[in-house]
C-alpha positions in Angstrom: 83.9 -7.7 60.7 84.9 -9.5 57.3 88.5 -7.7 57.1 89.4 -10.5 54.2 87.5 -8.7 51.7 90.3 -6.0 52.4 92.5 -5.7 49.1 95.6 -3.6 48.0 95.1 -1.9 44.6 97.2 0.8 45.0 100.7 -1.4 46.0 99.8 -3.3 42.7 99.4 -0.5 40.2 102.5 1.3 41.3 105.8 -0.1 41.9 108.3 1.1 44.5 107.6 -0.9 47.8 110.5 0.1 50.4 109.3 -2.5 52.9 109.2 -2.9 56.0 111.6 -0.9 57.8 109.8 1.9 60.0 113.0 4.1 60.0 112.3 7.4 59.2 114.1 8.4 56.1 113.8 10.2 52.5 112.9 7.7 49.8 113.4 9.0 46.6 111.8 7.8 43.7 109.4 6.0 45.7 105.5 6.0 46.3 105.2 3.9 49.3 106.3 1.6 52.1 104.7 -1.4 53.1 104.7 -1.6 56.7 103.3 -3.2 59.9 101.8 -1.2 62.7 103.6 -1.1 65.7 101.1 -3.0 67.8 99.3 -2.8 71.4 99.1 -4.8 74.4 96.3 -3.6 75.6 93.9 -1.3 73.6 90.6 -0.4 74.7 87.5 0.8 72.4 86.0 3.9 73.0 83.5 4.2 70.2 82.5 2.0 67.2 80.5 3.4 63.9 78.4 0.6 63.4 76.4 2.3 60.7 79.0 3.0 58.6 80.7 -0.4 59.5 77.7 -2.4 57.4 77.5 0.7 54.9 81.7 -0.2 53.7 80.5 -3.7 53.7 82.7 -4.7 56.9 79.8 -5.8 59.3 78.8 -5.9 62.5 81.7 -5.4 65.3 82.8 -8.8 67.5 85.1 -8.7 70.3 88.0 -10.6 68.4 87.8 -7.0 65.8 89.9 -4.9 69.1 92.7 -6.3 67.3 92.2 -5.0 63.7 91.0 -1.7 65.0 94.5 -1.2 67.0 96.6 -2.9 63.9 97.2 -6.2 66.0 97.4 -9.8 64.5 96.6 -8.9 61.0 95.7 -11.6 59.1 98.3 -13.0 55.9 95.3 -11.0 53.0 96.5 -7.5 54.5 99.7 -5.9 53.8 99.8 -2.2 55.2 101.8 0.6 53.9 102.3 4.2 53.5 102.2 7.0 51.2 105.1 9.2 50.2 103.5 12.4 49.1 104.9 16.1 49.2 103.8 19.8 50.2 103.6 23.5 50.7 103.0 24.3 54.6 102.4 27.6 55.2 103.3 28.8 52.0 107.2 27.2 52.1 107.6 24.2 49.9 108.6 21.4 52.4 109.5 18.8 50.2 108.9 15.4 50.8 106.2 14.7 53.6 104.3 11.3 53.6 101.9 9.4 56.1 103.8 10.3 59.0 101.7 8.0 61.0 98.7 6.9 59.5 98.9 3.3 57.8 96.4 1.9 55.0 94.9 -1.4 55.8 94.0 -1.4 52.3 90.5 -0.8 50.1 87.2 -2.6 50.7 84.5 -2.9 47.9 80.6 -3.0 48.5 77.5 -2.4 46.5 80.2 -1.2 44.2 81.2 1.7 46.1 85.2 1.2 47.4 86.2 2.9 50.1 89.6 2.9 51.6 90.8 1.8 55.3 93.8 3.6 57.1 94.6 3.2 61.0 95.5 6.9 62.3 98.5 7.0 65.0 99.6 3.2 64.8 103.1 3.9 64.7 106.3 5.1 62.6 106.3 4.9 59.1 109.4 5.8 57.2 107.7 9.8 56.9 107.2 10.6 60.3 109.9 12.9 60.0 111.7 11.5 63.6 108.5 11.7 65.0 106.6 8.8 67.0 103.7 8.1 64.6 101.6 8.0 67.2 98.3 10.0 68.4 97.0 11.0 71.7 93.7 10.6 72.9 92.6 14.1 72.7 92.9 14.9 68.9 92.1 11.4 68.2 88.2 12.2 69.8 88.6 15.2 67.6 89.3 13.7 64.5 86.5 11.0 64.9 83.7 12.9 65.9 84.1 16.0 63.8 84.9 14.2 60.9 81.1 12.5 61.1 79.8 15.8 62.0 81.1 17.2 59.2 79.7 13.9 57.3 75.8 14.3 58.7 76.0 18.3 57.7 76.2 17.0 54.1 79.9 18.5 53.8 82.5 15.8 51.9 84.7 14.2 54.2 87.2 11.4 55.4 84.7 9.7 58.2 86.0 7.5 61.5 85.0 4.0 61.7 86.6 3.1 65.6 88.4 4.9 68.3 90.5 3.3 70.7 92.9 3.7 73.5 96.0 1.4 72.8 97.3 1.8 76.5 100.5 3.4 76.0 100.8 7.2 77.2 102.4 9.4 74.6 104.4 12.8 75.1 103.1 16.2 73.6 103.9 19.1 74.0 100.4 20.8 73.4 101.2 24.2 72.7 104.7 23.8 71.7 105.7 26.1 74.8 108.4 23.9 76.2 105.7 22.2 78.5 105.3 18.4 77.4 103.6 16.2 79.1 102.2 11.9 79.3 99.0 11.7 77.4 96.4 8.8 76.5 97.7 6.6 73.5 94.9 6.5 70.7 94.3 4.9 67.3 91.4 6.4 65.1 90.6 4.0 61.9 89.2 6.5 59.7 87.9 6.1 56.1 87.5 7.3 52.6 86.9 6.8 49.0 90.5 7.7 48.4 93.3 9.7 50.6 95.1 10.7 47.5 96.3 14.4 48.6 97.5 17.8 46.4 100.7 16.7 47.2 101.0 12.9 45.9 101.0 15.2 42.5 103.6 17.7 43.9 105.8 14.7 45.0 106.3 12.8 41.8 106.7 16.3 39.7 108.8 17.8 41.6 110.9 14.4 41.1 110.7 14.9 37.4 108.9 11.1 37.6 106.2 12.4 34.4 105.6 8.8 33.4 104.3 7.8 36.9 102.9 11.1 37.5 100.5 10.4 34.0 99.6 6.8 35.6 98.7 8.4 39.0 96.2 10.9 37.4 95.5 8.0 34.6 95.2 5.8 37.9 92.5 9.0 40.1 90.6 9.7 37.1 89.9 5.8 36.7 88.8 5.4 39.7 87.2 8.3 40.9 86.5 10.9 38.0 83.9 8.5 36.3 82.6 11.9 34.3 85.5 12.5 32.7 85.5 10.5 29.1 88.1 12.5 27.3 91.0 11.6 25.7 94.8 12.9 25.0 95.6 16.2 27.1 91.8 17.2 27.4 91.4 14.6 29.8 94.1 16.7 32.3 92.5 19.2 31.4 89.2 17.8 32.4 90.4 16.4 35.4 92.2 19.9 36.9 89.0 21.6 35.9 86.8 18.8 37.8 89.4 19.6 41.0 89.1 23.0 41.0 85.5 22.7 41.1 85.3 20.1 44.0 87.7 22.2 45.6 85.3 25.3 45.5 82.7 23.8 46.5 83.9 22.1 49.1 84.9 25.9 50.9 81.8 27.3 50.1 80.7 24.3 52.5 82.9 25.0 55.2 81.3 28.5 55.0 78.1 27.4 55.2 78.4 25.7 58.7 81.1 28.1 59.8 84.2 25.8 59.6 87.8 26.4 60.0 90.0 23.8 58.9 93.2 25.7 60.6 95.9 24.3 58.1 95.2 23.9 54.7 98.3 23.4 53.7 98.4 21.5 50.1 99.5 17.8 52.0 96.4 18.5 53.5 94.0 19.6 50.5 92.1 16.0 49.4 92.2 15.7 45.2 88.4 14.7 45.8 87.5 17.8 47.3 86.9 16.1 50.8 87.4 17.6 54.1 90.7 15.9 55.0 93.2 16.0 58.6 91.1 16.9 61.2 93.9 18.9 63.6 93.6 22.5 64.7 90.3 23.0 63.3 87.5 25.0 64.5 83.4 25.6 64.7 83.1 29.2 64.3 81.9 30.9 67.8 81.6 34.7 67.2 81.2 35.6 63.5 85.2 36.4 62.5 86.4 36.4 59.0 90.3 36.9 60.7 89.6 34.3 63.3 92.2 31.1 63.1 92.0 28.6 65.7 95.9 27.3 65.1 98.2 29.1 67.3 101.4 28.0 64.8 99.3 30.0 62.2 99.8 33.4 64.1 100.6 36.2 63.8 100.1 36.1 59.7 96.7 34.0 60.0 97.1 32.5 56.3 94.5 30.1 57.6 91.6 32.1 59.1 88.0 31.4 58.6 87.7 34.2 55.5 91.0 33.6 53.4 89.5 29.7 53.2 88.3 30.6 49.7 91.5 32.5 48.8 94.4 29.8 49.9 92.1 26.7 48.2 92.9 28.9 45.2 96.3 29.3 46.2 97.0 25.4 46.9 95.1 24.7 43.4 98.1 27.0 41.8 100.4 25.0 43.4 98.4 21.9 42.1 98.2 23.4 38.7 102.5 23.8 38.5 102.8 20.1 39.2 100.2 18.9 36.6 101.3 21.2 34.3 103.8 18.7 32.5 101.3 16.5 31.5 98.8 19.3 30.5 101.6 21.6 28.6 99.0 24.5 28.7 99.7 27.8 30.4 97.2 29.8 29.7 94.4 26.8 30.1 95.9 26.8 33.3 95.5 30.7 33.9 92.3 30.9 32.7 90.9 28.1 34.9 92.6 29.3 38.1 91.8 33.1 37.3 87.8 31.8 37.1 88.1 29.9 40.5 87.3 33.0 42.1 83.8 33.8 39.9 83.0 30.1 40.3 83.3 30.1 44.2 82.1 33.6 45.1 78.8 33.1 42.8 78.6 29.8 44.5 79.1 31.2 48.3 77.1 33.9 47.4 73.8 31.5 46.1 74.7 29.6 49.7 74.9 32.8 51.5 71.1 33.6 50.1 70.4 30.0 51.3 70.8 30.6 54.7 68.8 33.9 54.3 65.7 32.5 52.9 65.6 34.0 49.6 64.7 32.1 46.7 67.0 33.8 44.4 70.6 35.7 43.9 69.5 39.4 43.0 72.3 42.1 42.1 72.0 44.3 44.8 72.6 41.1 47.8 76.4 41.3 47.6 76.2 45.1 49.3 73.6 43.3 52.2 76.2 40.2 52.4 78.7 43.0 53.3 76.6 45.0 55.7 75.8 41.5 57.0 79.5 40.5 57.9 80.1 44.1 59.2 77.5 44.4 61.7 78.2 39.9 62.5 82.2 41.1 63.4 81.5 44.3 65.0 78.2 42.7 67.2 80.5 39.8 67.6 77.1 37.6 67.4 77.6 33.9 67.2 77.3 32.6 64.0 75.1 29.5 63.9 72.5 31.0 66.6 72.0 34.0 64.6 70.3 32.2 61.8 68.4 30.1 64.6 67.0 33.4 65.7 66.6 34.7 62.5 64.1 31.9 61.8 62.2 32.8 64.5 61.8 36.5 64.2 58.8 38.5 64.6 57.9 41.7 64.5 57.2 42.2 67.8 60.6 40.4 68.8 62.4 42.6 71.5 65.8 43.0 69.6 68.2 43.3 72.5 66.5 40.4 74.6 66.4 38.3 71.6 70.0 38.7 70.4 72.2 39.7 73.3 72.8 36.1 74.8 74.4 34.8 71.4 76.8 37.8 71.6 80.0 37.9 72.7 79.7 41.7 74.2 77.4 43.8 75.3 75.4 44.8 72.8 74.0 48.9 73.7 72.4 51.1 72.3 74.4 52.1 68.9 74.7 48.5 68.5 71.1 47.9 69.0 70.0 50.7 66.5 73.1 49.3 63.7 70.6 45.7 64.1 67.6 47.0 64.0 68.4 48.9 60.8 70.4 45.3 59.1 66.7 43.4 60.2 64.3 46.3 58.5 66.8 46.3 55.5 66.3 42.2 55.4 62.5 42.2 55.9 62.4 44.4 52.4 64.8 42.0 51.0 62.6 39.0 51.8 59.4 41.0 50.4 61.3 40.8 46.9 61.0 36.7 46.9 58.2 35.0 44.6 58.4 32.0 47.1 56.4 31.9 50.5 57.8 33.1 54.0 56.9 29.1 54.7 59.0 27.9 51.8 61.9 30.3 52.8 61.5 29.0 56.4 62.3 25.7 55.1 65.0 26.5 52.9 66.8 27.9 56.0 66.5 25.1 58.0 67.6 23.0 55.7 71.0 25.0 54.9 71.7 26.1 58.7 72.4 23.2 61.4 70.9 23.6 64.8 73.7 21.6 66.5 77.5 22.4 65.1 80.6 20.2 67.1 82.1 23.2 69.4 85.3 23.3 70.5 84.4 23.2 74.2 81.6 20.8 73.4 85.2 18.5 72.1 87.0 19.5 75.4 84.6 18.7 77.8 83.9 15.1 75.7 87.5 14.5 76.3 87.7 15.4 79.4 85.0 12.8 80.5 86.6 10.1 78.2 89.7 10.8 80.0 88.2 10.1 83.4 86.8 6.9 81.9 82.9 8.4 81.3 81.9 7.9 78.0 78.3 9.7 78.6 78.6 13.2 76.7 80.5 11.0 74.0 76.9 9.5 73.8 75.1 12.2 73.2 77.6 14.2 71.2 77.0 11.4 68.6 73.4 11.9 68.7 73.1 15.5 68.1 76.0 15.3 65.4 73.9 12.6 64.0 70.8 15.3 63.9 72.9 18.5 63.0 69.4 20.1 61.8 67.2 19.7 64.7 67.7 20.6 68.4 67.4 17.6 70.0 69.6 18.6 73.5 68.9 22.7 73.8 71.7 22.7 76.4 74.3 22.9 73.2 72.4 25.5 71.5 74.2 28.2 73.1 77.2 30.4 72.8 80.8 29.2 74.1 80.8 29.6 77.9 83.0 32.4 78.8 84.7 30.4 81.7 86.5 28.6 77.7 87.6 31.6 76.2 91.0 31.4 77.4 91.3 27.2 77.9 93.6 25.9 75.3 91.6 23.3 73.1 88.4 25.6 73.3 89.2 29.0 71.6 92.9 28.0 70.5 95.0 24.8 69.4 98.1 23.9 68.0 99.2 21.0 65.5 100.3 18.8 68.3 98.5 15.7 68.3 
């Protein structure tokens, strides 16, 4: 790999280096810390993205690259550091956060596209917070195979360029129930046109720091806001309507594929609308607008699947407040954040018809979305093979055959009657399209994936890692590669029951 072309724009356009010392601590006034990562004896590699290795511009991998990948023997062009940014988790302002333990290598140009380069769980930074900045195995396969799922579904996201074992065990305590224990050591290098978070924003407000704060945005809206040409306070403006947007859409995609993110808290929300910290997250099994796949978000479930739309709204307020300063608009503000919710429920509800096959949004389709989610949560019928079968439908189709092995109970006869009235009611709805039944197929499959990244599908992949196979790492890469065709039928199919209770499968925590 050519790891000179690596550069360090950000440490140039901002003062405030605290170097060097990996002490955790506060740093006040402060945007980031130049640091080394702590380094590995003897690191392994698991998996390498070649493809998006020669897309970035870094080349083709050679044995002498273990090193970079792990954060060993840099050479003298690359300085690392970390970013102070801070955050509301869970609804609590937490003050000052920061890259607890992921380190930027820097930002690498090609075809004049730039993307930035940051090693995850190479060791303490000064906002780990008295933690070890390190990550274990298991949610480092997590973080880089979802995150290219979520990448070939066509859904903005940070994407994983290497995994690799550094050969040091780590203790977690996995579901913060007083039981830790020695797991695999991991560093995942992961990628993206910029990591700049919600709370970067939050940080330097709340500091009062309004000069750097305008340099920041001045700095985001340079670099990645291209469309924005405005000048004085329109530009903020501009720019906070622009996020809001991204941010919307960016839901309405998790929807789409049936994602849970499982802690959106606003150190976690990207200001480029990407799909950002891969950690307690979840493919949705059984249709459930309450389900949330982090056990530290129970009982309240702030994060479940169906309040996604509602808490990006939420975090954008939050957003809003620290921007506000430069802006100096309170109703702009109000009025923007009052219209997220038209913007994203017109735009989920134009997805929605999507993966129904209809060609347009008609009036009366919000009532059938709601009978539709109804009879998904009370059927409990899993939500990515439903629109497979749907697809396939015929008349003649034997409903309780066709549909009981992608639900999640048994489906008798009052639930058999409650579907065959929702599939009479949708057969009138597609008779009102001015498109073809052929052209609607093919809008379906284009919207709903045949493969989506299970949560046992993850466990079992680690497991196998674990024991030193790498073979359903193989092919989980393949069919995450293909998300729209069905290229191994043995993972189009519901969640085994023998995972509902498995921790990793149906629940996590944040421990990583």
């Amino acid at each position: 790999m050519n790891i000179e072309q690596i550069t360090q724009p950000f440490i140039r356009k901002f003062p405030g280096d605290f170097s060097g010392n990996p002490m955790q601590r506060n740093t006040p006034k402060v945007l980031f810390a130049t640091i080394s990562p702590a380094g590995f004896e003897h690191p392994k590699l698991i998996a390498f993205n070649q493809h998006l290795s020669e897309e970035i511009g870094l080349g083709k991998f050679e044995e002498k690259d273990l090193d970079f990948l792990v954060g060993n023997n840099l050479p003298e062009n690359i300085q690392p550091y970390a970013t102070a940014y801070a955050g509301h988790q869970f609804g609590n302002w937490a003050g000052q956060l920061g890259d607890g333990r992921a380190i930027l290598a820097g930002q690498i140009e090609n075809k004049g596209k730039k993307t930035e380069i940051q090693w995850k769980g190479a060791g303490a930074t000064p906002y780990s917070r008295h933690a070890d900045g390190r990550a274990v195995l298991r949610s480092s396969v997590r973080e880089y195979l979802m995150s290219e799922a979520m990448h070939h579904l066509g859904i903005p996201t940070t994407r994983a360029l290497s995994l690799a074992l550094t050969g040091e065990e780590v203790i977690r305590d996995i579901m913060y129930n007083g039981n830790p224990q020695l797991e695999k050591g991991a560093v995942v290098i992961r990628t993206a046109e910029s990591f700049l978070r919600f709370g970067h924003f939050e940080l330097l407000s709340s500091q009062k720091e309004y000069k750097t704060l305008q340099e920041l945005v001045d700095f985001t809206i340079e670099n990645y806001f291209p469309e924005i040409i405005s000048t004085g306070i329109q530009r903020y403006k501009d720019f906070f309507q622009s996020v809001c947007t991204r941010t919307a859409d960016l839901a309405v995609e998790w929807f789409r594929v049936g994602f849970v993110h499982g802690v959106m808290n606003t150190d976690n929300m990207s200001i480029l609308g990407l799909t950002i910290d891969y950690g307690p997250y979840s493919m949705m099994d059984e249709y459930d607008l309450n389900f949330t796949p982090n056990t530290t978000d129970l009982p309240g479930r702030r994060y479940a699947f169906g309040k996604q739309g509602q808490i990006s709204q939420w975090n954008l307020w939050q957003l809003a407040n620290a921007l506000y300063p430069l802006i100096k608009d309170e109703k702009f503000l109000e009025d923007t954040l009052n219209n997220f919710g038209t913007y994203f429920w017109n735009t989920h509800d134009k997805m929605l018809c999507k993966k129904f096959g209809f060609d347009t949004l008609n009036k009366d389709d919000e009532d059938f979305f709601t009978n539709w989610q109804a009879l998904m949560q009370e059927l409990q019928l899993d939500y990515t093979l439903f629109f497979s079968r749907l697809e396939n439908l015929t008349e003649d189709t034997d409903l309780k055959e066709y549909f009981q092995d992608i639900s999640y109970t048994v489906l008798g006869e009052e639930y058999i009657k409650k579907l065959n009235d929702f599939i009479r009611r949708y057969h009138l709805r597609l008779s009102l399209n001015t498109i073809s039944r052929e052209e609607s197929l093919e809008i379906m499959k284009k919207t709903n994936p045949k493969f989506v990244l299970r949560n046992y599908l993850l466990y079992e992949c680690i497991e196998e890692i674990s024991n030193g196979n790498n073979s359903m790492l193989k092919k989980l890469t393949t069919a995450l590669e293909n998300p729209y065709k069905e290229i191994y039928p043995e993972f189009s199919v519901k969640r085994p029951d023998r995972y509902n209770d498995i921790a990793g499968c149906s629940m996590l925590s944040c421990s990583s």
